[in-house]
C-alpha positions as CSV (number, residue, x, y, z in Angstrom):
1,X,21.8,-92.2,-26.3
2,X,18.9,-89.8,-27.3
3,X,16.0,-92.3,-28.2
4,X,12.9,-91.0,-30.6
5,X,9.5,-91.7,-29.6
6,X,9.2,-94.2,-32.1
7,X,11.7,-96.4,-30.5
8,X,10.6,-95.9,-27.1
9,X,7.1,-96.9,-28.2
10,X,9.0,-100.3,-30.3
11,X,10.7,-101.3,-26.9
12,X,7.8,-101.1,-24.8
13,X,5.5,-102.6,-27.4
14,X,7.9,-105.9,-27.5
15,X,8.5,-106.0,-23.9
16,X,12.3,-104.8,-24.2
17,X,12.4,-103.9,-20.8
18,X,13.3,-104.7,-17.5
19,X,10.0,-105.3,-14.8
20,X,8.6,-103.7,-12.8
21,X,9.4,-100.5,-13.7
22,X,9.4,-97.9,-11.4
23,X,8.0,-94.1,-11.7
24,X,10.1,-91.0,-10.7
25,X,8.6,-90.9,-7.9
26,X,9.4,-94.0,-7.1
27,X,6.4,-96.3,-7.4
28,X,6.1,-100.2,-8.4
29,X,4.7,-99.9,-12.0
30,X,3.9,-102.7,-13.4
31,X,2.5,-103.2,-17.1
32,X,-0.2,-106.2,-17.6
33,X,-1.6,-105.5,-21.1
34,X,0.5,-102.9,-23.2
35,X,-3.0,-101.8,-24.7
36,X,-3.5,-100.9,-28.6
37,X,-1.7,-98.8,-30.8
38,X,-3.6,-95.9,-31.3
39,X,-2.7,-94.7,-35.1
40,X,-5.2,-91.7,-34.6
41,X,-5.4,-88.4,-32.7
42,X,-5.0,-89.0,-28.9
43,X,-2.7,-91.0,-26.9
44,X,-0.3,-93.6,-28.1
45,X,-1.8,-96.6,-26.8
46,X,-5.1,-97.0,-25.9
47,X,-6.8,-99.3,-23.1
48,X,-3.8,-100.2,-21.9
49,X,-3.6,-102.0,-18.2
50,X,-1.4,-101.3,-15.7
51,X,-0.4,-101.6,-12.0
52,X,0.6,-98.5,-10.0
53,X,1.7,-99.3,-5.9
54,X,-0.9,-102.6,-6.1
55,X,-3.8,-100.1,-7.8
56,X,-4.8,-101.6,-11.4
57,X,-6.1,-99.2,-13.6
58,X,-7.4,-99.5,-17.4
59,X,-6.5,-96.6,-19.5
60,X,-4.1,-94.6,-22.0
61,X,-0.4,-94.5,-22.0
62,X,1.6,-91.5,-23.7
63,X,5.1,-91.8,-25.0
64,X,7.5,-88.6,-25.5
65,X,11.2,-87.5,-26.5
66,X,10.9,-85.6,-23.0
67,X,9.4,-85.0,-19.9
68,X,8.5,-81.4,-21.0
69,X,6.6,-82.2,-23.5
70,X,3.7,-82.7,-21.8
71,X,3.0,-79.3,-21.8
72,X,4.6,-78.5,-24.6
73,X,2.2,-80.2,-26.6
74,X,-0.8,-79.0,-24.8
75,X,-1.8,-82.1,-23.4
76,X,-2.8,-80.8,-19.9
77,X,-5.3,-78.9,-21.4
78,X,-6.6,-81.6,-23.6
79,X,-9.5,-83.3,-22.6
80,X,-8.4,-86.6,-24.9
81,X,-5.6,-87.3,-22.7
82,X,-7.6,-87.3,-19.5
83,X,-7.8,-91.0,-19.8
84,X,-3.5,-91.3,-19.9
85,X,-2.9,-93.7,-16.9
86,X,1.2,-93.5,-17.3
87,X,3.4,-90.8,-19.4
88,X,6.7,-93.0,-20.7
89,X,9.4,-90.8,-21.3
90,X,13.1,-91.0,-22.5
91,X,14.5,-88.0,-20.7
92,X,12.9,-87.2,-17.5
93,X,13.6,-83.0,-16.7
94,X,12.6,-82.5,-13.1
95,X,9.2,-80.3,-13.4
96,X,6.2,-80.2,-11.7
97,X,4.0,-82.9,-11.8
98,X,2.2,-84.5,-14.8
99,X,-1.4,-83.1,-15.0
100,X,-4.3,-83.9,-17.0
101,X,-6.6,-81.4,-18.1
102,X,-9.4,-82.7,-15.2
103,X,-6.8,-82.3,-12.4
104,X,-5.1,-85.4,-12.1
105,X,-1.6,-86.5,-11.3
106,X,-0.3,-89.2,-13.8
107,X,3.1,-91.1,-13.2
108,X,5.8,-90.6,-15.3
109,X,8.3,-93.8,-16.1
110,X,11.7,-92.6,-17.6
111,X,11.8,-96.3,-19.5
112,X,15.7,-95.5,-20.7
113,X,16.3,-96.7,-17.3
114,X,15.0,-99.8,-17.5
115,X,16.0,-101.3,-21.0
116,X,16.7,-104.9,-21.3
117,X,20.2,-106.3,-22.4
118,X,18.8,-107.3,-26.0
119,X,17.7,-103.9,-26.2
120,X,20.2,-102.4,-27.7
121,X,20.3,-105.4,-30.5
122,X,16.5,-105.4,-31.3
123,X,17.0,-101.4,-32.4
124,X,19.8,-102.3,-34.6
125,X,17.3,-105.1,-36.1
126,X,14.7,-102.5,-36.3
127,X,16.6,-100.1,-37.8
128,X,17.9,-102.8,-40.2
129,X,14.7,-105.5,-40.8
130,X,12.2,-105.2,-42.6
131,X,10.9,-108.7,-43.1
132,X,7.6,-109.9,-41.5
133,X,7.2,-113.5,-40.1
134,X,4.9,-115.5,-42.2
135,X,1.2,-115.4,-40.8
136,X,0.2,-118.2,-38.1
137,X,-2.1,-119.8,-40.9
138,X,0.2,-119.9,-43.5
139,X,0.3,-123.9,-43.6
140,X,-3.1,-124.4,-42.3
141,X,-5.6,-122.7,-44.4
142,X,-5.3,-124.9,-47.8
143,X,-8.5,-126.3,-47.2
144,X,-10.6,-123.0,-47.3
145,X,-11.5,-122.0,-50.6
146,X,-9.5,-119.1,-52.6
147,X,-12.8,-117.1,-53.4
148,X,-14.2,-117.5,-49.3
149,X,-10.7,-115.7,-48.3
150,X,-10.9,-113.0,-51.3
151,X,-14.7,-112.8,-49.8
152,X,-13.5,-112.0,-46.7
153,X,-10.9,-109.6,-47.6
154,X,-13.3,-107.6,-49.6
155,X,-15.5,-107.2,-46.7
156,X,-12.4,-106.0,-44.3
157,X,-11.8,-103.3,-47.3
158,X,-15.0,-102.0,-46.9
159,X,-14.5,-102.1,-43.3
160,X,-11.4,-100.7,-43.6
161,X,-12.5,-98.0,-45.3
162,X,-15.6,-97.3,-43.1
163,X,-12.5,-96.5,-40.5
164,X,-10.7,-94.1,-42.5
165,X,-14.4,-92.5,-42.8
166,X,-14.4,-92.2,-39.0
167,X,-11.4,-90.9,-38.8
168,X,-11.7,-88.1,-40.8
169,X,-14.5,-87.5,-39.4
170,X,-13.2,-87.1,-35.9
171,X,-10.5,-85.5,-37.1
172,X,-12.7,-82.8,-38.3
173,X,-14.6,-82.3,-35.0
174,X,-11.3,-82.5,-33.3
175,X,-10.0,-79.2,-35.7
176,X,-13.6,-77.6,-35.0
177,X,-12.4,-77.7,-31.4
178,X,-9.2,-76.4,-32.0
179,X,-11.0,-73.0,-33.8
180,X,-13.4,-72.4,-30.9
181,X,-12.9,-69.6,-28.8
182,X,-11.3,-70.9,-25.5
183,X,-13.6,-70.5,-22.1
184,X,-11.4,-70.7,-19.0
185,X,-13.0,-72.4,-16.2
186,X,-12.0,-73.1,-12.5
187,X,-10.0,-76.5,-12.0
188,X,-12.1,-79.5,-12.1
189,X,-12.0,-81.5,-8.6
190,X,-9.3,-83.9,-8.2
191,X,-11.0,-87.4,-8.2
192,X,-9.1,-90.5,-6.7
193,X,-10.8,-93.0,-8.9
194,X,-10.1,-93.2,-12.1
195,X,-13.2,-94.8,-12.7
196,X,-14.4,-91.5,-12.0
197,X,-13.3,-89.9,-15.5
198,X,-16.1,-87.6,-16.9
199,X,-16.5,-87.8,-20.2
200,X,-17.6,-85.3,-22.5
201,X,-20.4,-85.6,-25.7
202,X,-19.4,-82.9,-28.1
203,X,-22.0,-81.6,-30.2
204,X,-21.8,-79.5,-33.5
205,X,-23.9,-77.3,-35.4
206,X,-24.2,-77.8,-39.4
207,X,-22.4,-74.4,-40.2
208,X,-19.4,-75.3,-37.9
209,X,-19.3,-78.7,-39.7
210,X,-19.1,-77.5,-43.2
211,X,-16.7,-74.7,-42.7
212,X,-14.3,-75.1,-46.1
213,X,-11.3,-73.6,-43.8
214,X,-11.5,-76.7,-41.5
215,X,-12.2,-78.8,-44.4
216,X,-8.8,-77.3,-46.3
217,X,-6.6,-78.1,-42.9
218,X,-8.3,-82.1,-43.2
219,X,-7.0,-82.4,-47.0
220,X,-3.6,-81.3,-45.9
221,X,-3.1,-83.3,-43.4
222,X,-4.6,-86.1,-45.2
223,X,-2.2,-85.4,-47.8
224,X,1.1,-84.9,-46.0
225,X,0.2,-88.0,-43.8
226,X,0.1,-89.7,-47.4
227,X,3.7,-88.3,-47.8
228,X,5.1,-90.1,-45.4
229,X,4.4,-94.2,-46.1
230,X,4.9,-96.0,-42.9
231,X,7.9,-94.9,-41.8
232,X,7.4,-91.2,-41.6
233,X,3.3,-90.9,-41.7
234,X,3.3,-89.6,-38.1
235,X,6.3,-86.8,-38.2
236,X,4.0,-86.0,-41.3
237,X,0.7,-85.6,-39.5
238,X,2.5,-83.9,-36.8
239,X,4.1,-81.2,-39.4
240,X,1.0,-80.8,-41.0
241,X,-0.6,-80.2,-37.3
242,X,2.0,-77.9,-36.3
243,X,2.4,-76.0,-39.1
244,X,-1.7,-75.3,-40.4
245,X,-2.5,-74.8,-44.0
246,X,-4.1,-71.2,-42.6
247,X,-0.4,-70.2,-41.2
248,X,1.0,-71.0,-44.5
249,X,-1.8,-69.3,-46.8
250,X,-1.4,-66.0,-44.5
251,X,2.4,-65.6,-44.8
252,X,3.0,-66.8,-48.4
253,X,0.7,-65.7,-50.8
254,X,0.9,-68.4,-52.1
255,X,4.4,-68.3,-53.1
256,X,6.6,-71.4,-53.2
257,X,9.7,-70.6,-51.5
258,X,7.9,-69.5,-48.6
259,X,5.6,-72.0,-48.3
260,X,8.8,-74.0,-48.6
261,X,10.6,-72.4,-46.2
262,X,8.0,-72.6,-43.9
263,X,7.5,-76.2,-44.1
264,X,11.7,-77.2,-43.6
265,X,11.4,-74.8,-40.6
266,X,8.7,-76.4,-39.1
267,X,10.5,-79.7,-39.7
268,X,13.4,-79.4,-38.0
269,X,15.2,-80.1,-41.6
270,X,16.2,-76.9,-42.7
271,X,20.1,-76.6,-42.5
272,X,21.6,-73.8,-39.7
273,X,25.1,-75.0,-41.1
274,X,26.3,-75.3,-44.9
275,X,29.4,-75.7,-43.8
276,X,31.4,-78.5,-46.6
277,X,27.8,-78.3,-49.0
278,X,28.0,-77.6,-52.4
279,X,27.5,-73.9,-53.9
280,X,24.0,-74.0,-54.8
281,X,23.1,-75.9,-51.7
282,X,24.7,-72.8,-49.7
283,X,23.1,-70.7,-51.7
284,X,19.6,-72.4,-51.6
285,X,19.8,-73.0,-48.1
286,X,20.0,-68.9,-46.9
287,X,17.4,-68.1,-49.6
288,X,15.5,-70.7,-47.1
289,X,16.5,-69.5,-43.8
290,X,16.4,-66.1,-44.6
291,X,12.2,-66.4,-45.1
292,X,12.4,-68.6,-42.3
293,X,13.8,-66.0,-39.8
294,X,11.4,-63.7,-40.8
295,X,8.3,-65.5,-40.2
296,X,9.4,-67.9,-37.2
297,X,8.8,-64.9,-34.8
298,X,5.0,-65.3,-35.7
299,X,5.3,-68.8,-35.2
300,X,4.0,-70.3,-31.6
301,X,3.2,-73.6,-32.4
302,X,5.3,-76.8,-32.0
303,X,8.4,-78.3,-33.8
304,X,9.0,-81.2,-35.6
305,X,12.4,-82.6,-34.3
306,X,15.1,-83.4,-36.8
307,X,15.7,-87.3,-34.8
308,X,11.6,-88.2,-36.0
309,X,12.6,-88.2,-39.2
310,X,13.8,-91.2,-40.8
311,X,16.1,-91.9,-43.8
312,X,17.3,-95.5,-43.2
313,X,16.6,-97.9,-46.3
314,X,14.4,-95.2,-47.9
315,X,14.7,-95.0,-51.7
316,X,16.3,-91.5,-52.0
317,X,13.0,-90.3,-53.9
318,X,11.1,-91.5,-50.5
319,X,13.1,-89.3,-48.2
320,X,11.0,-86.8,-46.5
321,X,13.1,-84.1,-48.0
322,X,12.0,-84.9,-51.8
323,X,8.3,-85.1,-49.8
324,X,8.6,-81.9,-48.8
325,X,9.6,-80.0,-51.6
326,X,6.7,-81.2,-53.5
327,X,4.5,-80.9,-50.5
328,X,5.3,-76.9,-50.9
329,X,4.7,-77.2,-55.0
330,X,1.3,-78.5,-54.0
331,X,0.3,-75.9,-51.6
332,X,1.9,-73.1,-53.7
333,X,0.0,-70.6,-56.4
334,X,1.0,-72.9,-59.0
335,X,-1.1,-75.8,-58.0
336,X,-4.8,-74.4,-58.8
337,X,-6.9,-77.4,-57.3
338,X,-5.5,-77.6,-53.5
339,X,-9.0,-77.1,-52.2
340,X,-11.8,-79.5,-50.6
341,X,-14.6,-78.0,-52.5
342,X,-12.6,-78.5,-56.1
343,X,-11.1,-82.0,-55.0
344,X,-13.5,-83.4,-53.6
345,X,-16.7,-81.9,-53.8
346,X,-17.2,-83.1,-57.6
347,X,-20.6,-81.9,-59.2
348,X,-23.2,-84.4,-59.5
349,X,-22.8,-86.2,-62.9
350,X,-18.8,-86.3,-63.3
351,X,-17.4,-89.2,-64.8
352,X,-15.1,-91.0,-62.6
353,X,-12.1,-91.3,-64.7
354,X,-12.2,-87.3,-65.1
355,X,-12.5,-87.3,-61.3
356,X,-9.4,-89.6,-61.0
357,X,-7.0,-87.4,-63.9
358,X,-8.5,-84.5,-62.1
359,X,-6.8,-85.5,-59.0
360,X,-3.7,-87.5,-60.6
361,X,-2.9,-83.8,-62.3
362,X,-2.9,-82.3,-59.0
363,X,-1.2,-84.8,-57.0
364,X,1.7,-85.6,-59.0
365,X,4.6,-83.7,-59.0
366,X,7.6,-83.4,-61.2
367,X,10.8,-81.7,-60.3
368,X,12.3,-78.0,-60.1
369,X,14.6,-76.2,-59.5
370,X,17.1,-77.2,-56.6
371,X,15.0,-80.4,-56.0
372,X,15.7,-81.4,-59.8
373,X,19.7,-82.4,-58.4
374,X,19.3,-83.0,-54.7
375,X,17.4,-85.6,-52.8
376,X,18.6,-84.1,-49.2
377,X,20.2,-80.6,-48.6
378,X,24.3,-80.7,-49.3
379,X,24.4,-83.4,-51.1
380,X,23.8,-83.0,-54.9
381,X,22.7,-86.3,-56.7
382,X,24.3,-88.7,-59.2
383,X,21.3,-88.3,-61.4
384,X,18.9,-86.3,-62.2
385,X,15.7,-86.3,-60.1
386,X,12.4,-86.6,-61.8
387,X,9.4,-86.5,-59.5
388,X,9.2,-85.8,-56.2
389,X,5.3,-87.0,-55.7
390,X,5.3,-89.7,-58.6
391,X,2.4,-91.3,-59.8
392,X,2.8,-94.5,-56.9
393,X,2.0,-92.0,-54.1
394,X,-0.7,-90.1,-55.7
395,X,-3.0,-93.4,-56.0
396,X,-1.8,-94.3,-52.4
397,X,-3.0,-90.8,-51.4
398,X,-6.7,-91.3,-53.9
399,X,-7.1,-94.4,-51.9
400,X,-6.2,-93.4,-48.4
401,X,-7.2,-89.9,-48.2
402,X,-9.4,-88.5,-50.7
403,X,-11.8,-91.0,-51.3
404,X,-12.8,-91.3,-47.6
405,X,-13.2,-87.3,-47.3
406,X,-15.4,-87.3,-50.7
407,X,-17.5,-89.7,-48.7
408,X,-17.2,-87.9,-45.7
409,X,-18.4,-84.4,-47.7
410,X,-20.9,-86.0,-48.7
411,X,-22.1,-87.4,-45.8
412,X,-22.0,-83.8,-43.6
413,X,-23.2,-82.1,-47.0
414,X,-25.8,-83.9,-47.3
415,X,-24.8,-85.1,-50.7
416,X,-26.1,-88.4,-52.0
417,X,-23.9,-88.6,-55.2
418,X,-20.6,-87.9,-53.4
419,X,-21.1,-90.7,-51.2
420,X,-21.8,-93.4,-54.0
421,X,-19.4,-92.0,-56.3
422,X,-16.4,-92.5,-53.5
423,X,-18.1,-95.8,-53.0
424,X,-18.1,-97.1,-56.4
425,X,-15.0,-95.3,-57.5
426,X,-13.1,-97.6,-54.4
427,X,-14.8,-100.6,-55.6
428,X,-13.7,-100.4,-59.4
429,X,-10.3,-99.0,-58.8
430,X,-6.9,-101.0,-59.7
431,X,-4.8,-102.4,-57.1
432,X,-2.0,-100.2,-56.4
433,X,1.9,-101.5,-56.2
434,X,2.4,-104.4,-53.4
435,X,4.1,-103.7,-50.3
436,X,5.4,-106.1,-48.0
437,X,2.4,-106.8,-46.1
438,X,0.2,-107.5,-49.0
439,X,2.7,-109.5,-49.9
440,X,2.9,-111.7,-46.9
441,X,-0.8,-112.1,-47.1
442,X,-0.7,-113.3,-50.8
443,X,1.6,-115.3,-49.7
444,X,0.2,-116.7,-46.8
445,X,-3.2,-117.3,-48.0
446,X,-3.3,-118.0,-51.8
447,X,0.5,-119.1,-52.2
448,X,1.4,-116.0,-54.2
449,X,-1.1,-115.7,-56.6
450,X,-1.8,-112.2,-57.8
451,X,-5.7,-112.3,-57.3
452,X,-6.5,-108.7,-56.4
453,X,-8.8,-107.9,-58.7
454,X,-9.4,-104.5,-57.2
455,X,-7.7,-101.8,-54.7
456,X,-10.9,-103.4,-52.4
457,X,-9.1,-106.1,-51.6
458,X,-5.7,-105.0,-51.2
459,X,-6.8,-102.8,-48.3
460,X,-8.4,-105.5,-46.5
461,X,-5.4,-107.9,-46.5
462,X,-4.1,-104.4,-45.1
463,X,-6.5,-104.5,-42.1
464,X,-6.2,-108.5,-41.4
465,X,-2.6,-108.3,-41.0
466,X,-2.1,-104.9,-39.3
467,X,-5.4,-105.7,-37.0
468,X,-5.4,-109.1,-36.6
469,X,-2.2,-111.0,-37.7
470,X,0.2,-109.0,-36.7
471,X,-1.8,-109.2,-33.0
472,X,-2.5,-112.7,-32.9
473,X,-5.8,-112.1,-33.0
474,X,-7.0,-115.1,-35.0
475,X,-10.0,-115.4,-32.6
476,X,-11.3,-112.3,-33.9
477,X,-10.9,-113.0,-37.7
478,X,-13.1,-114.9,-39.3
479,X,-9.9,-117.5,-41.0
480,X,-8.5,-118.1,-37.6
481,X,-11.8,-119.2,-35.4
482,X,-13.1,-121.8,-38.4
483,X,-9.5,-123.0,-38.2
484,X,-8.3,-122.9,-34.5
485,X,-11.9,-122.1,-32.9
486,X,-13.4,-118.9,-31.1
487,X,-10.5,-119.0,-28.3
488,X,-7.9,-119.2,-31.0
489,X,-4.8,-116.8,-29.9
């Protein structure tokens, strides 16, 4: 069985293998503290502890498809995976040795050979599940007041939007990088400790900062990473990496099928084989892949594979094909507003609800063409489709993405207004539609009761769950240590 990095990293997150493992080169590894999900650029998990041959070392762990794609991805030369202390793999090619970018060796586990017996049952339930077990508090915090808990949640909103700040904000440093000439130095020294790990300060001058190009390639990728909801957010963000918005500007003119085109090929999605699809789709299909041979021989950067991509339990008008489609409407001539300085560098003195339809014109997107009777390629639809970025996704996308870079502009602009108005504009904006995990905090800490007043605290019963609840962190959250003390776990 070919397993996707997402499964690998599920079965080594709930401990669904067998221990020790043991590297390819045959070393005792064994894994004391998985470390934490990393949902940003940089390894997979972070601080992770582990045990090599009786060494204990603290640091990163990477997860891929392959072996190869070590280097295939560019980590070796990537000073943010110097700190990777173990590479977990599902197929294991025999190349040379994994290196860092600072010279050192880091063991590989191939962790397909290690599975437990209930593996195979806990990816059918993950493929299948999608219920979350009720909070550890659930029956135990009656007797703390429904507005001390909304309080609370309100303040992890602001914190959780502080985060997506950050983010972007390293993110944009990280694609500053990515644009500076490259300098080829001699090999650093190996060191033997990892302790000995040098880390680098990067500095930035204002101009580099507020360069609109890398500001244009941070709204796309904030916006396909939008695209994607939970399931597919990081085959998004890795498309949207992959394939930059300046690739797609310089070979499209900014027309749609190309930009299209582009985007399916880069996916992994685009069909090689129509064989049993309807007429249109055939036809459809080489319109596609003819653009797509053409320009694929200027393309050097990574793929997307087809197996990151999921379908399962998707509404059809979820599926990343629909996403897609209107991803390429967005980027295309036809969308006049797909820029950071006219999204979200608003002159002093707008009005926030013009702001809001401003960016609810741009981001939703109706139908056409082929995409008006398919939901995947082949396959042609029992009903019409409608949108393929509806008006649900758009607010998710507001809330997630643009506000956070209008603060962010502000911020590296120097641009008081920018900053308050994302600020206040978060603060008065509706909730957006439940999920499953606002739901479970409703549930679990006001019995059901619809009190989000605002998007504010939404997002913070966001961040308790997926920071705290769903670690058993109760020590760190401010519910969990007046119930169960500081020690609380």
């Amino acid at each position: 069985m070919d397993f996707s990095e997402f499964q690998l990293k599920e079965i080594f997150k709930n401990g669904r293998f067998v221990s020790p493992l043991q590297s390819v080169t045959g070393k005792k590894v064994e894994i004391i503290e998985t470390g934490i999900v990393n949902s940003d650029t940089g390894p997979d998990f972070k601080r992770a502890l582990v045990r090599i041959d009786g060494k204990t070392m603290r640091g990163d762990i990477e997860f891929h498809r392959q072996s190869s794609d070590w280097y295939s991805h560019g980590h070796h030369g990537d000073r943010n995976y110097n700190p990777v202390v173990l590479h977990v793999v599902g197929t294991y090619q025999d190349n040379p040795g994994c290196m860092t970018q600072s010279g050192r060796r880091v063991e590989v586990v191939k962790l397909t050979d290690f599975l437990s017996p209930d593996a195979a049952d806990f990816l059918k339930w993950l493929a299948t599940d999608e219920r979350l077990a009720p909070i550890k508090c659930a029956k135990d915090n009656g007797g703390i007041s429904p507005g001390e808990k909304l309080e609370y949640l309100q303040s992890l909103g602001h914190k959780r939007f502080a985060h997506k700040v950050k983010k972007f904000e390293e993110r944009l440093k990280d694609i500053i990088d990515e644009n500076r000439p490259v300098v080829f130095e001699a090999k650093q020294t190996y060191f033997k400790d990892f302790a000995d790990v040098h880390i680098e300060h990067r500095t930035y001058s204002e101009s580099e900062l507020q360069e609109e190009e890398y500001w244009d390639q941070l709204l796309y990728e904030g916006i396909l990473e939008g695209l994607g909801y939970s399931k597919n957010a990081a085959a998004f963000k890795k498309l949207a990496r992959s394939m930059p918005l300046s690739f797609l500007k310089e070979h499209s003119d900014g027309e749609r099928t190309s930009i299209v085109a582009m985007m399916f090929g880069a996916s992994g999605l685009l069909p090689q084989s129509t064989d049993g699809y309807d007429d249109e789709s055939k036809t459809y299909c080489e319109e596609l892949n003819m653009v797509w041979r053409h320009l694929k021989k200027k393309y050097k950067r990574e793929y997307v594979d087809k197996s990151e991509w999921l379908f399962f339990k998707l509404r059809p008008q979820n599926f990343p094909t629909v996403r897609i489609a209107g991803a390429g409407h967005l980027l295309s001539g036809e969308s006049r507003n797909m820029s950071a300085r006219s999204l979200v560098g608003s002159d002093p003195g707008s009005e926030a609800r013009d702001i809001l339809s401003c960016w609810r014109r741009t981001l939703v997107v109706p139908s056409y063409g082929y995409w008006t009777r398919h939901f995947v390629f082949g396959t042609p639809s029992t009903s019409a489709v409608k949108m393929l970025i509806g008006a649900g996704r758009a607010e998710e996308i507001i809330i997630n993405s643009l506000l956070p870079l209008m603060y962010l502009r502000g911020e590296i602009f120097d641009v008081e207004w920018l900053k308050e108005e994302a600020v206040r504009i978060y603060s008065i904006h509706g909730p957006t539609v439940d999920n499953n995990v606002t739901m479970l905090i409703k549930e679990g800490l006001f019995g059901g009761d619809n009190i989000f007043g605002s998007v504010v605290g939404q997002q913070g019963a966001l961040h308790l769950y997926r920071s705290l609840c769903s670690v058993n962190r109760c020590d760190r959250c401010k519910i969990g240590k007046r119930l169960y003390g500081k020690t609380a776990a």
